[in-house]
VOKELO-278620 format. One record per residue (C-alpha): residue in one letter; residue number from 1; x, y, z. Coordinates in pm, 1 decimal, decimal comma. Last residue first. Layout:
<nodes>
{rodren:A	vodo:NUM	xx:X	yy:Y	zz:Z}
...
</nodes>
This chain:
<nodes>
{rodren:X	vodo:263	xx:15111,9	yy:8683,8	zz:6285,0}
{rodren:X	vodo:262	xx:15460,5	yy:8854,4	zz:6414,3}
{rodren:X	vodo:261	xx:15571,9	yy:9192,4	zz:6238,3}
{rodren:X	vodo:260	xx:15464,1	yy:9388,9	zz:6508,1}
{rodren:X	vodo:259	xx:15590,6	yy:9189,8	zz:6790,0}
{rodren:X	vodo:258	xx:15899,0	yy:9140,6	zz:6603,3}
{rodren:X	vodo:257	xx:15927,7	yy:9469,1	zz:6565,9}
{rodren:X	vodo:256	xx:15881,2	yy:9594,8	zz:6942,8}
{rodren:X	vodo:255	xx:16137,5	yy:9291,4	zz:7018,3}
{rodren:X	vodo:254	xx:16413,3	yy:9391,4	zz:6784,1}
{rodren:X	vodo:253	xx:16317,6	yy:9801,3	zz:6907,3}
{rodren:X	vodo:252	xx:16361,2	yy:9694,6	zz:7318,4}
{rodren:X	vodo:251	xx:16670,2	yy:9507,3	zz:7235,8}
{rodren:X	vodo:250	xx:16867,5	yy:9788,2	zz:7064,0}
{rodren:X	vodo:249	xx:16745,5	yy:10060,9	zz:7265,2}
{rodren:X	vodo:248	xx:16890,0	yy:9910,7	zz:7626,3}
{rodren:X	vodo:247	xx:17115,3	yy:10153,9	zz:7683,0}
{rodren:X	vodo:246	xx:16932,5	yy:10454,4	zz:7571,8}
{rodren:X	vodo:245	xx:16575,0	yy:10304,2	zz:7729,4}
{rodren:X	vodo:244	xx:16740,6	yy:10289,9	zz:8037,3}
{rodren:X	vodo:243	xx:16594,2	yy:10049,5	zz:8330,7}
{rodren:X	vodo:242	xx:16357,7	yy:9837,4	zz:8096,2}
{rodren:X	vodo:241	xx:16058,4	yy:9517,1	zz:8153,8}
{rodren:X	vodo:240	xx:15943,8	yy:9442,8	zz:7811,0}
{rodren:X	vodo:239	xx:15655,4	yy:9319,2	zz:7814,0}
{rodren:X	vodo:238	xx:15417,7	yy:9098,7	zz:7587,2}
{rodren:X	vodo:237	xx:15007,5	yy:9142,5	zz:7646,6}
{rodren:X	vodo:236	xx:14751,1	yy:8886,2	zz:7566,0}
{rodren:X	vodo:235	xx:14911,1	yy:8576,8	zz:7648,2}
{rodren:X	vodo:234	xx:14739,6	yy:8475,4	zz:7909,0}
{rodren:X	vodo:233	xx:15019,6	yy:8512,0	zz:8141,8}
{rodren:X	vodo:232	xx:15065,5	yy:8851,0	zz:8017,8}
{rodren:X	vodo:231	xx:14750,3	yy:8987,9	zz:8079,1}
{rodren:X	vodo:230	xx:14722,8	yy:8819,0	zz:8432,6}
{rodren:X	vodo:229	xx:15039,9	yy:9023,6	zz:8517,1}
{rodren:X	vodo:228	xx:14998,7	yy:9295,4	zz:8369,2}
{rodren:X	vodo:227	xx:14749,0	yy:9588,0	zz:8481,4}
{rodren:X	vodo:226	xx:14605,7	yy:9486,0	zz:8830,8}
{rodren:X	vodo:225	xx:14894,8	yy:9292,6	zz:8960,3}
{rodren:X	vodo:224	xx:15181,7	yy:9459,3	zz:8805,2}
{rodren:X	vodo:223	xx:15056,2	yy:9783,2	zz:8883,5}
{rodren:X	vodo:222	xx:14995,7	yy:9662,3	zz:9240,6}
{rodren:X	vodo:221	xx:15314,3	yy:9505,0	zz:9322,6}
{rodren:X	vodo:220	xx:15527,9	yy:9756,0	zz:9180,3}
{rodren:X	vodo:219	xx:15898,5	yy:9663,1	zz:9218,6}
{rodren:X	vodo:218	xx:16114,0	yy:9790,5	zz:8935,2}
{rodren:X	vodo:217	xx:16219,6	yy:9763,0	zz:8543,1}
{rodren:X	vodo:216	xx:15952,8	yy:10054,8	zz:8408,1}
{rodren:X	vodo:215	xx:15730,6	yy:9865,6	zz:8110,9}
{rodren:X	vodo:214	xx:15741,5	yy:9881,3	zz:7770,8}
{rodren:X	vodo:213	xx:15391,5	yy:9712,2	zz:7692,1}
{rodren:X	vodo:212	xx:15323,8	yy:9574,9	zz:7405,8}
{rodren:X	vodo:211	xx:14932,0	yy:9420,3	zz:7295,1}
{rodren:X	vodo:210	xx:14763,6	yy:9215,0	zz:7118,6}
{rodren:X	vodo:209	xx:14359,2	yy:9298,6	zz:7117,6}
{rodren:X	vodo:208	xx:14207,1	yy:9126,9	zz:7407,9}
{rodren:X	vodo:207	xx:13958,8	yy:9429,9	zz:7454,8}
{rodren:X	vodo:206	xx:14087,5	yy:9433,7	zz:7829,8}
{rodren:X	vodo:205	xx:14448,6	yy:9430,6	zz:7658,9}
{rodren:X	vodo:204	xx:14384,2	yy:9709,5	zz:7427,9}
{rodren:X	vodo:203	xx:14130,7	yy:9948,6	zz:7732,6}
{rodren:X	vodo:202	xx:14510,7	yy:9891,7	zz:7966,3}
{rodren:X	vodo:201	xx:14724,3	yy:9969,6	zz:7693,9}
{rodren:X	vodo:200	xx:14530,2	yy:10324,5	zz:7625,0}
{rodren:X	vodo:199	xx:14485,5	yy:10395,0	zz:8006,0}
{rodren:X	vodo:198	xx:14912,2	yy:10381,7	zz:8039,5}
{rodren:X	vodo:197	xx:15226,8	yy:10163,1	zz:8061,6}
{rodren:X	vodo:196	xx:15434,4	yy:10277,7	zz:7771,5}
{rodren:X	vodo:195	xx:15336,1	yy:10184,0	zz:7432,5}
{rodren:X	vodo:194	xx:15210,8	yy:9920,4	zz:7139,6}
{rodren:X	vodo:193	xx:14885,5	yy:9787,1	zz:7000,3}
{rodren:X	vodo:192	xx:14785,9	yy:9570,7	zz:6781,7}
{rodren:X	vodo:191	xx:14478,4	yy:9475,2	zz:6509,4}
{rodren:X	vodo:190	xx:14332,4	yy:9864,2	zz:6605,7}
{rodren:X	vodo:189	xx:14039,3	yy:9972,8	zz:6551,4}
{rodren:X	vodo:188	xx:13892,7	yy:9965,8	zz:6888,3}
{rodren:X	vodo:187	xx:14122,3	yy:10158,4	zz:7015,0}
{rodren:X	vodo:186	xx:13953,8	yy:10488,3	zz:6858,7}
{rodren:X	vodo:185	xx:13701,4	yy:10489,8	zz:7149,7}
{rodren:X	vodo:184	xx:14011,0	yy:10538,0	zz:7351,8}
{rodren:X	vodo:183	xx:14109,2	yy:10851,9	zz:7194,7}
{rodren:X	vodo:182	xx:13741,7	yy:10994,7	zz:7195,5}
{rodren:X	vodo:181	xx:13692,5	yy:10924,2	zz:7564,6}
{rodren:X	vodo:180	xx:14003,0	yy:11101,6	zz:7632,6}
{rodren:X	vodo:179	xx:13784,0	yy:11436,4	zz:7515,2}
{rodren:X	vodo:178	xx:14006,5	yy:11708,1	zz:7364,7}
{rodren:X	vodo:177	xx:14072,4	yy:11451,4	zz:7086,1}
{rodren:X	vodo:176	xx:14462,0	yy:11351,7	zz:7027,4}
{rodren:X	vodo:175	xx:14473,5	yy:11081,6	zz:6826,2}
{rodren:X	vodo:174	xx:14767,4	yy:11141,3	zz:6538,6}
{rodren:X	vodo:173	xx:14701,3	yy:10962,4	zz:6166,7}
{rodren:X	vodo:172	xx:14997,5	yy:10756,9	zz:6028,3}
{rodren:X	vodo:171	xx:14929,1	yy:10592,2	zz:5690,6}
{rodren:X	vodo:170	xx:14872,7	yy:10880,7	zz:5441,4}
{rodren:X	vodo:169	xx:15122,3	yy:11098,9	zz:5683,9}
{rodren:X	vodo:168	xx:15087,6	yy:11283,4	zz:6011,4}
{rodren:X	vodo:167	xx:15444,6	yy:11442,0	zz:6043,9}
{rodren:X	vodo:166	xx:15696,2	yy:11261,9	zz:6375,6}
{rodren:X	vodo:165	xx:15891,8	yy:11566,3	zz:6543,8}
{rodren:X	vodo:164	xx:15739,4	yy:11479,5	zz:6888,7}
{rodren:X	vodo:163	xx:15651,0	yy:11851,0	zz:6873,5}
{rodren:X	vodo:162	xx:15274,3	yy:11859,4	zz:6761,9}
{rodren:X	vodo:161	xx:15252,3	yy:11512,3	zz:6926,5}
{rodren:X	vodo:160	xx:15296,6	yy:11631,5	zz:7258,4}
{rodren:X	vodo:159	xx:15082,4	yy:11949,1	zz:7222,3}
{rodren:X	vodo:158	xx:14787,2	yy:11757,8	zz:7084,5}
{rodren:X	vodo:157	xx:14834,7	yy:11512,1	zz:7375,4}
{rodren:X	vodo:156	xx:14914,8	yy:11186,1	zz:7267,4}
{rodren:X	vodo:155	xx:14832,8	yy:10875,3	zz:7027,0}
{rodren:X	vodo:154	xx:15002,3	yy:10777,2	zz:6743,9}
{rodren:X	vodo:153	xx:14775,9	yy:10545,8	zz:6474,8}
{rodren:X	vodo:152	xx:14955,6	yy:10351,0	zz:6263,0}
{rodren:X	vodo:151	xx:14855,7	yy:10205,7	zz:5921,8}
{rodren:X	vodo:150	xx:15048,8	yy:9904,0	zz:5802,7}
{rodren:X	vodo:149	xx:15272,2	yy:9780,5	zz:5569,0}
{rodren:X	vodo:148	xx:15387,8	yy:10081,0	zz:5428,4}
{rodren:X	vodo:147	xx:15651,7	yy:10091,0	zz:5712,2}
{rodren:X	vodo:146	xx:15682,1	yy:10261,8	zz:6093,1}
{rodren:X	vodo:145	xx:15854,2	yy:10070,1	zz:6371,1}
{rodren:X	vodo:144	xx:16212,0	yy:10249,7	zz:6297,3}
{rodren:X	vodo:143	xx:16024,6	yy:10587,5	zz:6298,8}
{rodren:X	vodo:142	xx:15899,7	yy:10474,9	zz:6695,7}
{rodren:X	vodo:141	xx:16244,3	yy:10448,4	zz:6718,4}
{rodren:X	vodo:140	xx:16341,8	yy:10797,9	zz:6627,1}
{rodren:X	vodo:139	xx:16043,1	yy:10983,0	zz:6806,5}
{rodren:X	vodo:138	xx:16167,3	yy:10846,6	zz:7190,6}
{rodren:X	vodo:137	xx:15926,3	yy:10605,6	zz:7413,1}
{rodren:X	vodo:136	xx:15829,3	yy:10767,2	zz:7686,5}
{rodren:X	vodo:135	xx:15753,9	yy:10643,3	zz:8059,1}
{rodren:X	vodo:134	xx:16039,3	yy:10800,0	zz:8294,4}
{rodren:X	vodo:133	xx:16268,1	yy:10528,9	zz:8440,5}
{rodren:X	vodo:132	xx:16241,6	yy:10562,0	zz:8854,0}
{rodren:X	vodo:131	xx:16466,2	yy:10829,0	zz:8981,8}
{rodren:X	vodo:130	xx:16154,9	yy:10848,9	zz:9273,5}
{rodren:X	vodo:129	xx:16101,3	yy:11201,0	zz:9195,1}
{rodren:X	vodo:128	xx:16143,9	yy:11164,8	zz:8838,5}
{rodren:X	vodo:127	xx:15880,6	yy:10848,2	zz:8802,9}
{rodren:X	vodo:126	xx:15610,2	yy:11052,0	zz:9020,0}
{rodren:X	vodo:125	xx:15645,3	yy:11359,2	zz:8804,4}
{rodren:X	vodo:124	xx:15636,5	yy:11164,0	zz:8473,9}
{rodren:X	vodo:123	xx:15358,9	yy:10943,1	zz:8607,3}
{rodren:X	vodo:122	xx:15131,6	yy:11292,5	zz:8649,9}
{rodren:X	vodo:121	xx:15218,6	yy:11418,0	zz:8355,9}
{rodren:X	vodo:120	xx:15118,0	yy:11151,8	zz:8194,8}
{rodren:X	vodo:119	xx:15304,0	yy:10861,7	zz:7995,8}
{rodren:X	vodo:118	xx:15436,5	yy:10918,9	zz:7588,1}
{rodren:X	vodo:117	xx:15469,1	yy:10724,5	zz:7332,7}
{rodren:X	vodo:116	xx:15135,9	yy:10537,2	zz:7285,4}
{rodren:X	vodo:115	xx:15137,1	yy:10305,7	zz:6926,1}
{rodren:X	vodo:114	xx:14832,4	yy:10216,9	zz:6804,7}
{rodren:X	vodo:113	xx:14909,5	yy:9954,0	zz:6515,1}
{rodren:X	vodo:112	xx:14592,5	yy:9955,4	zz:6207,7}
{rodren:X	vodo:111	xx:14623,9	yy:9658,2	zz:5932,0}
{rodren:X	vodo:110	xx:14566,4	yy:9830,1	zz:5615,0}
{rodren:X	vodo:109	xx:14265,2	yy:9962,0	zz:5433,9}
{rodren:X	vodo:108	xx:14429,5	yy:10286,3	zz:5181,3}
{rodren:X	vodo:107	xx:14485,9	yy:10621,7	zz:5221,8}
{rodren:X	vodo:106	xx:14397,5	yy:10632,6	zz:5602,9}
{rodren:X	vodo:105	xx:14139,3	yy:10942,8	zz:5677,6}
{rodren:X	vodo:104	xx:13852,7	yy:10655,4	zz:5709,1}
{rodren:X	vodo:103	xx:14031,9	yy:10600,8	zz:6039,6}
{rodren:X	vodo:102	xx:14000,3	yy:10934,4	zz:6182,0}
{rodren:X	vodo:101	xx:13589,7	yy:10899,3	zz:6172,2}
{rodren:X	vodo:100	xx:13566,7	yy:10581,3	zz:6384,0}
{rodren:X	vodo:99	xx:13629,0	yy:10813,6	zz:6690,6}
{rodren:X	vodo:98	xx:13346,2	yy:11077,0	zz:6565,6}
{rodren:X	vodo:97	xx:13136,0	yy:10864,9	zz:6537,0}
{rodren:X	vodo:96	xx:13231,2	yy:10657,5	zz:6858,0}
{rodren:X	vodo:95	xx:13143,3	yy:10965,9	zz:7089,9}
{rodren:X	vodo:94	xx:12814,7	yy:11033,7	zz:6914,2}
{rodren:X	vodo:93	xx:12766,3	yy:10719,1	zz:6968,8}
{rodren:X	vodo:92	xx:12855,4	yy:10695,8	zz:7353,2}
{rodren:X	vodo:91	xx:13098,5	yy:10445,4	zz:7439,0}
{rodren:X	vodo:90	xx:13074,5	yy:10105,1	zz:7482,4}
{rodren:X	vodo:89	xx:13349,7	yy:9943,4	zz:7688,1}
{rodren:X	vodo:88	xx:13343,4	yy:9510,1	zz:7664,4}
{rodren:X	vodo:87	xx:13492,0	yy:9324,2	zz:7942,3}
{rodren:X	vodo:86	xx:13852,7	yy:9189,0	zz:8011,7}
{rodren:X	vodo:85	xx:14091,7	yy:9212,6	zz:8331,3}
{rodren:X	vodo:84	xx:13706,6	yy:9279,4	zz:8562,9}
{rodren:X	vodo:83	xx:13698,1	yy:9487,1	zz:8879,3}
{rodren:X	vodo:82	xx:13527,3	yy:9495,5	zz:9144,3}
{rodren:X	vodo:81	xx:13468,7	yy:9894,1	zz:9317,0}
{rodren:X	vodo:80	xx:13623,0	yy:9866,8	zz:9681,9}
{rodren:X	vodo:79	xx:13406,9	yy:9889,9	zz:9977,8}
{rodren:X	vodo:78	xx:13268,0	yy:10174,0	zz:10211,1}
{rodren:X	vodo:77	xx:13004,2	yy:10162,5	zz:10448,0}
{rodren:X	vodo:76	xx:13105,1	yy:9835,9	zz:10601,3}
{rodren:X	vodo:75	xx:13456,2	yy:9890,3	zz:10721,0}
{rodren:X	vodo:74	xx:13392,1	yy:10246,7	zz:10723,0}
{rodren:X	vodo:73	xx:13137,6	yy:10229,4	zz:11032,4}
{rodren:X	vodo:72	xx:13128,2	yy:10635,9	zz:10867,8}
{rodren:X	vodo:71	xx:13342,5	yy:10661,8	zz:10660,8}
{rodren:X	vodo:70	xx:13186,8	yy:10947,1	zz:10402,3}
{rodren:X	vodo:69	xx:13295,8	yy:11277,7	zz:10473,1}
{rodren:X	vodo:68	xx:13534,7	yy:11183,1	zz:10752,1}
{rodren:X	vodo:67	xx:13670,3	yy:10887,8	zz:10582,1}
{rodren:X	vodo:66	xx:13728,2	yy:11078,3	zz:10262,0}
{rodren:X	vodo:65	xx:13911,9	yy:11360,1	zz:10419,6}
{rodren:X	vodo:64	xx:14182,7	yy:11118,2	zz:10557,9}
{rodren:X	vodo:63	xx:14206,1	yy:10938,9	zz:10239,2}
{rodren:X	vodo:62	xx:14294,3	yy:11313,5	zz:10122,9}
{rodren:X	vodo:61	xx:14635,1	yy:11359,9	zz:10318,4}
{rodren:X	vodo:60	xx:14761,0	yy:11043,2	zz:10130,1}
{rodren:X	vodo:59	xx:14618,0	yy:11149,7	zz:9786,7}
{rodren:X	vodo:58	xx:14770,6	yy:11522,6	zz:9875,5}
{rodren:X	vodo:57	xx:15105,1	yy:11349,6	zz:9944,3}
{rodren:X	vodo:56	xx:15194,5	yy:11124,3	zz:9677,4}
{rodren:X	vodo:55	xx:15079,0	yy:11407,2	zz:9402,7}
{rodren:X	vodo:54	xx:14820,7	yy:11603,3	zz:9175,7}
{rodren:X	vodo:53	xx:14497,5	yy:11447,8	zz:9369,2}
{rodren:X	vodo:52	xx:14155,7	yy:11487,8	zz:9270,8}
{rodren:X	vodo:51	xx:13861,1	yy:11404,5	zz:9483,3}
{rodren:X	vodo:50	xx:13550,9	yy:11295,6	zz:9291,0}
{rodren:X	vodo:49	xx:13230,7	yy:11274,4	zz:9459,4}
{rodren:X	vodo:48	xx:13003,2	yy:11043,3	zz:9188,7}
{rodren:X	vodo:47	xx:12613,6	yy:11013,4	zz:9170,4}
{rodren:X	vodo:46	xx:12643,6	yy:11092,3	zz:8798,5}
{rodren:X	vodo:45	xx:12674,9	yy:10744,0	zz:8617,2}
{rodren:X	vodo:44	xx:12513,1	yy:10795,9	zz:8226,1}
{rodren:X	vodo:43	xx:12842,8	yy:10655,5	zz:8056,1}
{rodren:X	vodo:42	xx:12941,7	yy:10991,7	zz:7961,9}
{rodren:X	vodo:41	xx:12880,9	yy:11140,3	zz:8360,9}
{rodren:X	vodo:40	xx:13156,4	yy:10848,3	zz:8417,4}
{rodren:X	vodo:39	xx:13389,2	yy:11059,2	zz:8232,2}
{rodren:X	vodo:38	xx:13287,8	yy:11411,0	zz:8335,1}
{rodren:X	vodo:37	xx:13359,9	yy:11346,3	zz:8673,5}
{rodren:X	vodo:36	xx:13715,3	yy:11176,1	zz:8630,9}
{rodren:X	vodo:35	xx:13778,1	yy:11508,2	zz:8435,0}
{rodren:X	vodo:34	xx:14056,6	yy:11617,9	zz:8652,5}
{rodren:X	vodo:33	xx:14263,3	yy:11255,0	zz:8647,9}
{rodren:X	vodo:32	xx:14473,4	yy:11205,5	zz:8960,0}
{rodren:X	vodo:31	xx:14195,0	yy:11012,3	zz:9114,8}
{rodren:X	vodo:30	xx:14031,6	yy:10915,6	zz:9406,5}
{rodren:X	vodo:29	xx:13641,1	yy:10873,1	zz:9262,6}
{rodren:X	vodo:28	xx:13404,3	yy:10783,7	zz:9548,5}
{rodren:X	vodo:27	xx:13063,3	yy:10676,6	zz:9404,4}
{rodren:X	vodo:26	xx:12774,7	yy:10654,4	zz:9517,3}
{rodren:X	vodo:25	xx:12530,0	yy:10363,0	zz:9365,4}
{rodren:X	vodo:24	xx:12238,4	yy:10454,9	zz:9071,4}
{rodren:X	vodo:23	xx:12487,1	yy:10383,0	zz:8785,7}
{rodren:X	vodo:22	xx:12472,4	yy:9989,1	zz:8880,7}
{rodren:X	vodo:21	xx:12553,2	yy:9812,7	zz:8544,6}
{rodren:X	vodo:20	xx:12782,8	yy:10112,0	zz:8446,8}
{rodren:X	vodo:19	xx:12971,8	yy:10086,5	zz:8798,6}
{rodren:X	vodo:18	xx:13066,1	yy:9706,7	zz:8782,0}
{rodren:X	vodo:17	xx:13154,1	yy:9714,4	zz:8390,5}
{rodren:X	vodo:16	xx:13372,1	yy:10028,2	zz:8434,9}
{rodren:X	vodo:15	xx:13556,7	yy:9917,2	zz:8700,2}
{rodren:X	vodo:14	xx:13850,5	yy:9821,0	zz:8448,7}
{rodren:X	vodo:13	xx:13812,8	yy:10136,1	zz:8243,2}
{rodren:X	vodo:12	xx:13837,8	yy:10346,3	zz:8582,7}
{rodren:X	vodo:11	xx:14137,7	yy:10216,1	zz:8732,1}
{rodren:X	vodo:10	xx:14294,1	yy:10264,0	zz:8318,9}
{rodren:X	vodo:9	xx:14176,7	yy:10646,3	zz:8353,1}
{rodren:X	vodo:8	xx:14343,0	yy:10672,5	zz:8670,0}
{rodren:X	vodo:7	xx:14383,1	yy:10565,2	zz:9048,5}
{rodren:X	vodo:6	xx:14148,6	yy:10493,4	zz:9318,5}
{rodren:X	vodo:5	xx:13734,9	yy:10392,0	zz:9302,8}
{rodren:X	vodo:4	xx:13556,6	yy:10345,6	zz:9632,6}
{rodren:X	vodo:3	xx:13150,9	yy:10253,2	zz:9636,2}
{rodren:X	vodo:2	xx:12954,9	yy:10401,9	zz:9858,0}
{rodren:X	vodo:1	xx:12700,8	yy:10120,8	zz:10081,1}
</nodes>
């Protein structure tokens, strides 16, 4: 029996519990993430054939490829990894050193918000092509969010964040390790959590930690089925479904900051 794993980092987090418990199995990794590899190889699972996909087409041209390298009697030689909405992630030590080390950089011991701005490259290509609403969340309001209340961590790509035209502060600290395993090993810390659809909302919500979603207005039966749905109804995750961010701005910051400001 292989085991068959498709999507992203968030895919991965939520099959995590299933393939760590049973790191001896083969794995089939579909992915649009390049280091899919790499990350299971952290949590001690090597006996993985990834096949990495940068659009619509290659992933539909590669299902092919995986049924002739591994398919054969498909129906009973391959099945689906199981997945789990909540479970526990423990990442390497060395890994959560160095995570937990950012947060001693606050000035002062404050309640921590994540906030994730900005969706991958990958989403941003798929959104465009489709004229489906991009996943970002623009510098100004995130500014609006920000007070001395709390401490904030702001999580992107070093290059991302390096232009997003928001300064590290004494209360706002930017995650952007090399390693994606360092980022998320930094969620941990955090009382709430806010952003776009992405890996980082998806490792909140299976921690149970309160989380925001702004979430693309349209038809998407299996994100909203795997990554919201049963968070929301148990009151884990809030979402705000949007079409334009620009013409909806007003409503989406009231309920960001009442989420933020709430309990």
């Amino acid at each position: 029996m292989k085991f068959y794993v498709r999507g992203g980092v968030g895919d991965f987090l939520q099959t995590l519990w299933f393939i760590s418990n049973n790191p001896k199995e083969e794995y089939i990794l579909h992915t649009h993430f390049k280091d899919a590899k790499n990350f299971f190889a952290s949590f001690n699972v090597n006996n993985t054939d990834p096949y990495i996909f940068e659009s619509i087409e290659q992933h539909d041209m590669q299902v092919d490829e995986i049924l002739k390298n591994h398919g054969d009697n498909s129906n009973k030689n391959i099945r689906e990894v199981p997945r789990a909405y909540y479970s526990s992630v423990s990442f390497d030590p060395k890994i959560q050193e160095e995570a937990d080390y950012i947060v001693k950089t606050f000035s002062s011991e404050k309640p921590i918000i994540g906030i994730h701005p900005f969706g991958s490259k990958f989403s941003f290509k798929v959104h465009s092509d489709f004229n489906l609403p991009v996943k970002f969340i623009p510098p100004d309001a995130v500014k609006e969010l920000i007070s001395d209340k709390n401490n904030y961590l702001l999580y992107g790509a070093k290059s991302e964040l390096e232009k997003y035209g928001i300064e590290e502060s004494d209360n706002i600290k930017f995650v952007c390790f090399d390693s994606i395993l360092k980022s998320l090993a930094t969620i941990s810390h955090c009382s709430k959590f806010l952003g776009v659809d992405s890996c980082f909302k998806t490792l909140s919500a299976n921690a149970k930690i309160p989380t925001f979603v702004m979430l693309g207005d349209f038809k998407d039966d299996i994100r909203d089925s795997m990554f919201i749905d049963q968070y929301e109804k148990d009151g884990v995750m809030k979402v705000f479904r949007y079409t334009n961010f620009d013409q909806q701005r007003g409503e989406i910051l009231n309920a960001m900051k009442t989420f933020i400001s709430e309990g």
